[in-house]
C-alpha positions as CSV (number, residue, x, y, z in Angstrom):
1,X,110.7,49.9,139.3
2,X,112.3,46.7,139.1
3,X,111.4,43.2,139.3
4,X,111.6,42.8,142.8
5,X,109.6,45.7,143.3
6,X,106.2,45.8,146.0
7,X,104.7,48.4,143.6
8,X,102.1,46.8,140.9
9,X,103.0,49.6,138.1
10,X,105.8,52.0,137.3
11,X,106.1,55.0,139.0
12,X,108.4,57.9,139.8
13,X,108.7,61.3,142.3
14,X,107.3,63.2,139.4
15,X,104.6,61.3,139.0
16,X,103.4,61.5,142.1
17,X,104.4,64.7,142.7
18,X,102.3,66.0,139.4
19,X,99.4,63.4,139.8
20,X,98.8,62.4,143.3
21,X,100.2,65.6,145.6
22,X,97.7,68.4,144.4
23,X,95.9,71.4,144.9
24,X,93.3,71.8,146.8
25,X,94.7,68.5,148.9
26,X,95.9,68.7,152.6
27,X,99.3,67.4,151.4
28,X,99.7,70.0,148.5
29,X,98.3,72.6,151.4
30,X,101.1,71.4,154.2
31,X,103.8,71.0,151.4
32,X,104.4,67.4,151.4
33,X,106.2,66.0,148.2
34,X,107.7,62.9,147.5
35,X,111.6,62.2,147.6
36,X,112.4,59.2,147.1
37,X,110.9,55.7,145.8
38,X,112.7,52.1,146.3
39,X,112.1,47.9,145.9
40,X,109.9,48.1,148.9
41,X,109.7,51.6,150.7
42,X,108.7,55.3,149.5
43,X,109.8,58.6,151.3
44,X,108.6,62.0,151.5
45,X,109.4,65.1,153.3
46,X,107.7,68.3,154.1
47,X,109.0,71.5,155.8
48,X,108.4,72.7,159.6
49,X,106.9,76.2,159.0
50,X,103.8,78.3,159.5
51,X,101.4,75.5,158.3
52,X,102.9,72.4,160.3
53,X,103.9,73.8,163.8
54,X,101.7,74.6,166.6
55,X,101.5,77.5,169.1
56,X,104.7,76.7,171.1
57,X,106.6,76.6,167.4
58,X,107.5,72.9,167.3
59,X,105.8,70.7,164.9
60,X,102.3,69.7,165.4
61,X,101.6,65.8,165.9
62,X,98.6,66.2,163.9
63,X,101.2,67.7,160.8
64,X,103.0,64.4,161.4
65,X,100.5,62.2,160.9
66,X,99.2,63.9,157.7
67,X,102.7,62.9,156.7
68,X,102.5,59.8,157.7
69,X,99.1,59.1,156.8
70,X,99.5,61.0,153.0
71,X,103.3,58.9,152.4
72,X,101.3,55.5,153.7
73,X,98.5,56.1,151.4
74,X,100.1,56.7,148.5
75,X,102.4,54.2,149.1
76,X,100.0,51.7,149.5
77,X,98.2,52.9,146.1
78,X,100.6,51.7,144.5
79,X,100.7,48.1,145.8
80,X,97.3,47.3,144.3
81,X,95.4,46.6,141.2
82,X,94.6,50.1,140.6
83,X,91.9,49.9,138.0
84,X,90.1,47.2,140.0
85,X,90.9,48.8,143.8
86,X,91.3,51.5,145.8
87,X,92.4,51.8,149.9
88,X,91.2,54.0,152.1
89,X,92.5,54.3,155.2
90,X,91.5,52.6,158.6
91,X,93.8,53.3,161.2
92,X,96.6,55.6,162.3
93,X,98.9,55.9,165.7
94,X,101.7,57.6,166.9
95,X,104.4,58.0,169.1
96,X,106.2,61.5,169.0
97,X,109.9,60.8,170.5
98,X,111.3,64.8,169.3
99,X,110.3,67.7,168.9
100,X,111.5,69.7,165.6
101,X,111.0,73.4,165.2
102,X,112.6,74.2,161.7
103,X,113.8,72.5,158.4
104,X,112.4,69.5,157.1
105,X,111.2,66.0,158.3
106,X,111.3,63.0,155.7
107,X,108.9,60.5,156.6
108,X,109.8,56.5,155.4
109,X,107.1,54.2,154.7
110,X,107.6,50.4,154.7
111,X,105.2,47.4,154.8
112,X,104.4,44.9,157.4
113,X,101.8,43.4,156.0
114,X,100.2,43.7,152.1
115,X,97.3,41.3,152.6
116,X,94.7,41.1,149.8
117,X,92.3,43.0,152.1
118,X,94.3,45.4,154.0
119,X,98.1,46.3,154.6
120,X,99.9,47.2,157.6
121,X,103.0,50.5,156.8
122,X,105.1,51.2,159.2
123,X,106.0,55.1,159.3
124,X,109.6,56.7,160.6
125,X,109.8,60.0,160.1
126,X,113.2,61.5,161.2
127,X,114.3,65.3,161.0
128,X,116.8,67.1,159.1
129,X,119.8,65.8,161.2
130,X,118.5,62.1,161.1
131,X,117.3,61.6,164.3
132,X,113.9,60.1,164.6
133,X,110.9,62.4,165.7
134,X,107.6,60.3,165.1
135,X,106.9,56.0,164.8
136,X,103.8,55.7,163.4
137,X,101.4,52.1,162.2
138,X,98.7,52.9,159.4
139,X,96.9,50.1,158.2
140,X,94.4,50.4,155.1
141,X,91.7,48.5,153.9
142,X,92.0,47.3,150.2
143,X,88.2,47.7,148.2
144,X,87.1,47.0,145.6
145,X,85.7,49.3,143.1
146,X,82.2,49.4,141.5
């Protein structure tokens, strides 16, 4: 983290590999780990197998929303007082533009909006070749706690 950085505390790909991605968790489950974690952005990837495709053996759109949805949330954690707040999330949409039937697909999340009540991410998650598969907008609400 630097001093330009969006994020409100320190973090790394272990971290949040060790601390946030666990088991017993959908993300742990569909094997989605972080990759990457920049000023303003945070990536993660997860592989196209038995657990993220559907019957026809491409990915499932649902799988790439959990991406989306897990990278988003996480992301968005970390903009935040975290002792103070937590976000939950309010909306998700998609549009699926290719279909991916093997490898991996790496799923960028950037902000639109960090508001003191809710942010706006917006999702690209591409496959192993770069092309992009899935545009997604997740917006969270920002709470406090009690």
């Amino acid at each position: 983290m630097n001093d330009s950085s969006i994020f409100t505390v320190p973090v790394t790909v272990e971290d949040i590999n060790t601390t946030e991605i666990v088991d017993g968790q959908m993300a742990k489950h569909l094997g989605i780990e972080m990759t990457e974690i920049g000023p303003d952005y945070m990536v993660a990837k997860m592989p196209v197998d038995h657990r993220t495709i559907q019957r026809i053996g491409i990915m499932h759109g649902g799988a790439s929303l959990a991406l989306a949805e897990t990278v988003g949330s996480i992301a968005a954690s970390y903009c935040i007082d975290r002792k103070s707040c937590f976000i939950v999330g309010q909306e998700i949409n998609a549009n699926h533009i290719r279909s991916v039937r093997e490898g991996y697909v790496y799923a960028k999340a950037s902000p639109l909006h960090l508001g003191k009540t809710s942010h706006v991410w917006d999702i690209r998650i591409t496959g192993d070749e770069g092309k992009l598969v899935c545009v997604s907008r997740f917006t969270v609400a920002v709470l406090k706690k009690r």
